[in-house]
C-alpha positions as CSV (number, residue, x, y, z in Angstrom):
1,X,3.4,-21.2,-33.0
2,X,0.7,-19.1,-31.2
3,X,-1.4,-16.1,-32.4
4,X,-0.4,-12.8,-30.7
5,X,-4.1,-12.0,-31.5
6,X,-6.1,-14.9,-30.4
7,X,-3.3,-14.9,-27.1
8,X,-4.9,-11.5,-26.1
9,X,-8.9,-12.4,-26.9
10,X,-8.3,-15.9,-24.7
11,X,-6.1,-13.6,-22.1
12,X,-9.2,-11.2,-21.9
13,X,-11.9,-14.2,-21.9
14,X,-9.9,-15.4,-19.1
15,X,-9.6,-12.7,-16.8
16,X,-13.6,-12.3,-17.3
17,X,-14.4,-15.4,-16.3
18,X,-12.0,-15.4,-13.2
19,X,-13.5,-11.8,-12.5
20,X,-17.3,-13.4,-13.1
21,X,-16.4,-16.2,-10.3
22,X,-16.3,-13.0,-8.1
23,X,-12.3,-13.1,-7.8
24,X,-10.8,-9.7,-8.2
25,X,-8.0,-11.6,-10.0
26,X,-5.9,-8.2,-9.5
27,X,-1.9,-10.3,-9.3
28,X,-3.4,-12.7,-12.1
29,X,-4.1,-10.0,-14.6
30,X,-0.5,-8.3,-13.8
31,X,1.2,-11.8,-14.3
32,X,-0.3,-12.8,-17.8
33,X,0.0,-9.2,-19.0
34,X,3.8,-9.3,-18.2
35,X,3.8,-12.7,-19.9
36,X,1.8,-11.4,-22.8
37,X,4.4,-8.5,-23.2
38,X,7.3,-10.4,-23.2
39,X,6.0,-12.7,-25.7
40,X,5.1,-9.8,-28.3
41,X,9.1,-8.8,-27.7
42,X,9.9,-12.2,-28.9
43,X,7.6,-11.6,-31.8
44,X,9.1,-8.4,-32.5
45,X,6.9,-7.5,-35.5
46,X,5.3,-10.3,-36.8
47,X,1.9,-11.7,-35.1
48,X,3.1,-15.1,-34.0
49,X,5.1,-16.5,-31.1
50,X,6.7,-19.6,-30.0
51,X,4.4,-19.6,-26.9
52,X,6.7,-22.7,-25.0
53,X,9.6,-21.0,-25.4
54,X,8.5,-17.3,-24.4
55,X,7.3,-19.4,-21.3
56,X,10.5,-20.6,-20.5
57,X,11.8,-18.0,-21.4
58,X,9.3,-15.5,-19.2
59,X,9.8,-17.4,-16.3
60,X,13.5,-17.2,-16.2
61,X,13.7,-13.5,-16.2
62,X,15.8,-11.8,-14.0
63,X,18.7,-13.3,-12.7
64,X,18.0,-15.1,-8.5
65,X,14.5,-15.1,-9.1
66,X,13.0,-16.8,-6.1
67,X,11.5,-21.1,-6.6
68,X,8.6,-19.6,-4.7
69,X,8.3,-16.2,-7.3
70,X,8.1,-18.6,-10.0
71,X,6.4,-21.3,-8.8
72,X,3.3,-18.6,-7.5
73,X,4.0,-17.3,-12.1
74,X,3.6,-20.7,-13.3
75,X,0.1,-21.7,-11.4
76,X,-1.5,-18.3,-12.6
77,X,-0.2,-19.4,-16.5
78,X,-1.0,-23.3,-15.9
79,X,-5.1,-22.0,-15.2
80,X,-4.9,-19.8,-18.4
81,X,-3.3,-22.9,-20.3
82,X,-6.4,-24.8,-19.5
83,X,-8.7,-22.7,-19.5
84,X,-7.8,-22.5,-23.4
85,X,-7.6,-26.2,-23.3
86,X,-11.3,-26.3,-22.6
87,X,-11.7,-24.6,-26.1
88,X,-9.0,-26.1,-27.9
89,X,-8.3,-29.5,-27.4
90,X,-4.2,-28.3,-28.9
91,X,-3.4,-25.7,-26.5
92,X,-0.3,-26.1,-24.9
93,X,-0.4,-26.7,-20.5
94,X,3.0,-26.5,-19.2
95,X,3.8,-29.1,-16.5
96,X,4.0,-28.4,-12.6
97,X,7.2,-29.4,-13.2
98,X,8.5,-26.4,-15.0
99,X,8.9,-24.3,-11.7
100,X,11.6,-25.3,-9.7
101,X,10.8,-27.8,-6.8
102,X,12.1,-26.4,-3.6
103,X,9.2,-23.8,-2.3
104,X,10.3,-23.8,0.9
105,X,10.6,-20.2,2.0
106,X,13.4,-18.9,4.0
107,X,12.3,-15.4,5.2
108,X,12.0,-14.8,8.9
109,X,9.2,-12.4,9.3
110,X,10.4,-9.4,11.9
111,X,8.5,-8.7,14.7
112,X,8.5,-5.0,16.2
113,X,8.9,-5.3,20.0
114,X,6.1,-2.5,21.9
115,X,9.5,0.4,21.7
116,X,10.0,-0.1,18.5
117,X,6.1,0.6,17.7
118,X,6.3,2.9,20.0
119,X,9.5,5.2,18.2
120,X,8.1,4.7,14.6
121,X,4.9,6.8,15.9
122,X,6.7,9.1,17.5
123,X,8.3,9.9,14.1
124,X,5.2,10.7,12.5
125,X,4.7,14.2,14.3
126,X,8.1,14.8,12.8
127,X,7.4,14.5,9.1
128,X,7.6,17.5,7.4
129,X,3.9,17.7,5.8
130,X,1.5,17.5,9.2
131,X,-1.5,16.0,7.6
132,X,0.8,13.1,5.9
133,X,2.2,12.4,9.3
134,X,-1.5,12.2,11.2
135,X,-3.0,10.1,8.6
136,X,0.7,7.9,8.8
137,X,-0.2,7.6,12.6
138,X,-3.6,6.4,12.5
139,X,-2.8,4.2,9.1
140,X,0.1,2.8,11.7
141,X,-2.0,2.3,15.0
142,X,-4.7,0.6,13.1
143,X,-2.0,-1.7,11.3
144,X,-1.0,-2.8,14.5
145,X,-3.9,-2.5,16.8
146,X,-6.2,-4.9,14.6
147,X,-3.8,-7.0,12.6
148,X,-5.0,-5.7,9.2
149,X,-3.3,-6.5,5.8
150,X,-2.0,-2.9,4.6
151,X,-4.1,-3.2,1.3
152,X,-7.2,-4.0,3.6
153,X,-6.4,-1.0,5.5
154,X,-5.7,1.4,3.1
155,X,-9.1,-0.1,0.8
156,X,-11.1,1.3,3.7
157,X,-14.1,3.6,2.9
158,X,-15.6,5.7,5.5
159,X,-18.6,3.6,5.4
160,X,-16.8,0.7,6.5
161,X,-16.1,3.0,9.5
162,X,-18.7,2.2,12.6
163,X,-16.9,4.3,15.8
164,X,-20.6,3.6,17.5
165,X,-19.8,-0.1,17.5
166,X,-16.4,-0.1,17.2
167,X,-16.3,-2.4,14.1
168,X,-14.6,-2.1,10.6
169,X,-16.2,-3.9,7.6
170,X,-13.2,-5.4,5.4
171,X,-14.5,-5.9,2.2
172,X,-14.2,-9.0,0.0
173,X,-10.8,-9.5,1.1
174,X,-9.3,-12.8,0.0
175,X,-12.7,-13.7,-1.4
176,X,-14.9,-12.7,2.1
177,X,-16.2,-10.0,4.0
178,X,-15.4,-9.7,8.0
179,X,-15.9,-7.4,10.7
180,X,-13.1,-6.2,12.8
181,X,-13.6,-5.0,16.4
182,X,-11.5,-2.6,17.3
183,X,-11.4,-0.9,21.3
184,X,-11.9,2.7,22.5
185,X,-8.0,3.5,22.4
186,X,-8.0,3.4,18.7
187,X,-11.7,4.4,18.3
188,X,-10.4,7.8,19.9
189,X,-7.2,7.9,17.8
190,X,-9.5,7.9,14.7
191,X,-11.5,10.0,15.8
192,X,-8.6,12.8,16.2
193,X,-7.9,12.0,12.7
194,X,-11.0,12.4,11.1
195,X,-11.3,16.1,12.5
196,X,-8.3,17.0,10.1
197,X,-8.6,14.6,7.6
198,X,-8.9,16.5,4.0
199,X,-11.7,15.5,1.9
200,X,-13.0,16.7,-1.4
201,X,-16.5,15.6,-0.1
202,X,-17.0,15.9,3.6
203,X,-20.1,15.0,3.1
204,X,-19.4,11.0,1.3
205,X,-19.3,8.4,2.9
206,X,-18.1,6.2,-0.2
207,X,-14.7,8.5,0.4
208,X,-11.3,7.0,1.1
209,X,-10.6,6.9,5.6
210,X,-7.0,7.5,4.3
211,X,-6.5,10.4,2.5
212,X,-3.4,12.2,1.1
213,X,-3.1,16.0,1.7
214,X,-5.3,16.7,-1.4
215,X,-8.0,14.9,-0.1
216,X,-7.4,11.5,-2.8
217,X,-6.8,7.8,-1.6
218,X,-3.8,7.0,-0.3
219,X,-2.5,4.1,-2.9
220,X,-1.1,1.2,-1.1
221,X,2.7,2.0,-2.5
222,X,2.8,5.5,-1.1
223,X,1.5,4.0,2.2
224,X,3.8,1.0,2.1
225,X,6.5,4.1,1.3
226,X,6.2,6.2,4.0
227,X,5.7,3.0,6.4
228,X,9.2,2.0,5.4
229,X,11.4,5.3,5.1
230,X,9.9,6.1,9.4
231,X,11.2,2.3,9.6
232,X,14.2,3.2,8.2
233,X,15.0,6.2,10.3
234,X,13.8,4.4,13.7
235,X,16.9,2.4,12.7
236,X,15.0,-0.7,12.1
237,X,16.2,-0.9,8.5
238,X,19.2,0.0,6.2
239,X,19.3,3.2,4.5
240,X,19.0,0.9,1.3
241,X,17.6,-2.6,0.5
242,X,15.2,-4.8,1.2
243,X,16.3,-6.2,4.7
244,X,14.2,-5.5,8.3
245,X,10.9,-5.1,8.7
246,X,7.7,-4.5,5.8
247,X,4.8,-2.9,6.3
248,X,3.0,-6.2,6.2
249,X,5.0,-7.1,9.8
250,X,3.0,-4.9,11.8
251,X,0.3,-7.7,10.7
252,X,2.7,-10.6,12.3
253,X,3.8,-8.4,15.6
254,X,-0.3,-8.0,15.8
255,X,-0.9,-11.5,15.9
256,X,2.7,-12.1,18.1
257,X,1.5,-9.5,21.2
258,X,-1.6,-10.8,20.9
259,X,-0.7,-14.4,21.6
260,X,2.2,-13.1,24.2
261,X,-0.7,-11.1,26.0
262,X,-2.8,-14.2,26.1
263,X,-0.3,-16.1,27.6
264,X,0.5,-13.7,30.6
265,X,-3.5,-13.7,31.5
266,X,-3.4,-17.0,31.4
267,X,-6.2,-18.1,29.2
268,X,-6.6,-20.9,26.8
269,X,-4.6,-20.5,24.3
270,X,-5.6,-23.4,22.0
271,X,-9.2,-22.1,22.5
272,X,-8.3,-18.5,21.4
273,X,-6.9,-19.4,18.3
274,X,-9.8,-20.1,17.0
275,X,-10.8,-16.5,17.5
276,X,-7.6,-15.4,16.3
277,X,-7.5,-17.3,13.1
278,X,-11.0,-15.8,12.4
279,X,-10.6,-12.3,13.6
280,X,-7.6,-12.2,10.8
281,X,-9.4,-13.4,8.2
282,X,-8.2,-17.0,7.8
283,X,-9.8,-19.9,6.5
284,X,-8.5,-21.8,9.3
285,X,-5.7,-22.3,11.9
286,X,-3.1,-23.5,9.3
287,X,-3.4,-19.6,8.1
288,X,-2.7,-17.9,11.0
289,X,0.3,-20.3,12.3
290,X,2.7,-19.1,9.8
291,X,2.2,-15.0,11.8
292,X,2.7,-17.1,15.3
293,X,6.4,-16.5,15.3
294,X,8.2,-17.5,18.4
295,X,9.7,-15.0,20.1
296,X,12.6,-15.1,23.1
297,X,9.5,-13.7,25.2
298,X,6.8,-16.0,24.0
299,X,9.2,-18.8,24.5
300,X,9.7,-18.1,28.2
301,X,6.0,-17.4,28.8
302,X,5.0,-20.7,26.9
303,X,7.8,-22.7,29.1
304,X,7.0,-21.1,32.4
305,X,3.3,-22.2,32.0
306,X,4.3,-25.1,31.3
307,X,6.9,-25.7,34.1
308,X,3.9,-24.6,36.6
309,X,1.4,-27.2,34.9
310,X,4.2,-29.8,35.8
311,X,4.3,-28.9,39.3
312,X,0.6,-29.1,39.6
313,X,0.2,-25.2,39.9
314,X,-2.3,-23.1,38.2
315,X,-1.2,-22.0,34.9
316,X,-2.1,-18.6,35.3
């Protein structure tokens, strides 16, 4: 039996180290605290808990849950299990084992083709609140024009803003800082926005890029909202559920076009993946092959290159 009291202290001790290692720790913290509450409804009112079983328990929740859900659950507990090993010899570790063992994921990212891009923004000048659908826009074009991760995007300050150099500074993302280029197509397109954008603080440049109407960051729900309901009515997904395209596929049609466009100048491709991997933000090229999804277009392209390096021919 485990201390409801001591559980907290060593859950709080935890996250401050993790946090002191200079990791954020953000889905960590969310993951024991939802572990944490479902073992104090197990205790119901008394201050101790059968921690193994509120475990097992915890981790079954929900019926369909996803090996991969549960799996990504049980690493986050397994490091808070030993970390309280290292101050009590006792503590209980649950074994790897515990998760089920096929993490194989079956989800097929969507890719947008250059129309569908193309119709989404042409919703946002119809939705009803103009500011919202400007700031949608931009939040869109720079989605797909630089391959961002929404919460990157929407985390973006003003002073990560450079539209003399064309750069955006992504901050301590996934444990680093980058810079992002970005061209003169977008630069301008940002530039449109920031003459209406609302502020609180024209003047700031520690303020929010993406702003709601009242001038306050855009929270990366509301963004990932409104993303989906103009995906929705382009057609692209159901009224209702979770099938068709996420926000976080503009981030894998980025790095798709990108590819496809490499391939119809001709260029090195296994040179430019390289600059690929690290313009994304990956530690190396096994990161950035799972966005490289092959389309019936980047399958031709890929085949007549090679059909023209048979024959001898230049590739291009």
């Amino acid at each position: 039996m485990t201390s409801l009291r001591s559980l907290t202290r060593d859950v709080e001790r935890f996250l401050e180290y993790k946090r002191a290692l200079g990791h954020p720790y953000g889905r960590g913290a969310y993951t024991l605290r939802s572990l944490f509450r479902h073992a104090q409804t197990l205790a119901r009112r008394s201050d101790r808990v059968d921690f193994e079983a509120a475990l097992r328990s915890w981790l079954a929740r929900g019926p369909g849950r996803k090996p991969v859900s549960v799996t990504v659950d049980l690493g986050a507990v397994r490091q808070f299990c030993l970390f309280r090993r290292r101050s009590d010899p006792q503590a209980f570790v649950p074994d790897r084992m515990w998760a089920p063992q096929s993490t194989e994921s079956h989800f097929l990212p969507h890719v947008l083709s250059v129309d569908d891009v193309r119709h989404v923004l042409d919703l946002t000048r119809t939705v009803r609140h103009p500011l919202r659908g400007c700031m949608l826009h931009t939040l869109l074009l720079v989605l797909y024009c630089t391959g961002l991760r929404p919460g990157e995007a929407v985390r973006l300050t003003l002073a990560d803003l450079d539209l003399t150099d064309r750069v955006l500074t992504i901050r301590e993302s996934k444990g680093k800082t980058r810079i992002v280029p970005f061209g003169d197509d977008l630069a301008e397109v940002i530039k449109r926005y920031l003459r209406v954008r609302p502020s609180t603080d024209p003047s700031s440049r520690s303020g929010p890029l993406f702003t709601r109407p009242d001038g306050s960051a855009v929270p990366i729900n509301v963004a990932s909202c409104g993303i989906q309901r103009l995906f929705r009515r382009a057609g692209l997904k159901p009224p209702k559920g979770r099938i068709g395209p996420r926000p976080y596929d503009l981030r894998h049609t980025f790095a798709v076009h990108r590819l496809t466009a490499w391939y119809r100048e001709g260029v090195d491709i296994h040179a430019r993946l390289s600059w690929l991997s690290a313009y994304m933000g990956h530690n190396d090229l096994l990161g950035t092959e799972a966005y490289l999804t092959a389309t019936p277009e980047l399958l031709a392209l890929a085949a007549s290159r090679f059909e023209r390096r048979c024959r001898g021919e230049s590739p291009v």
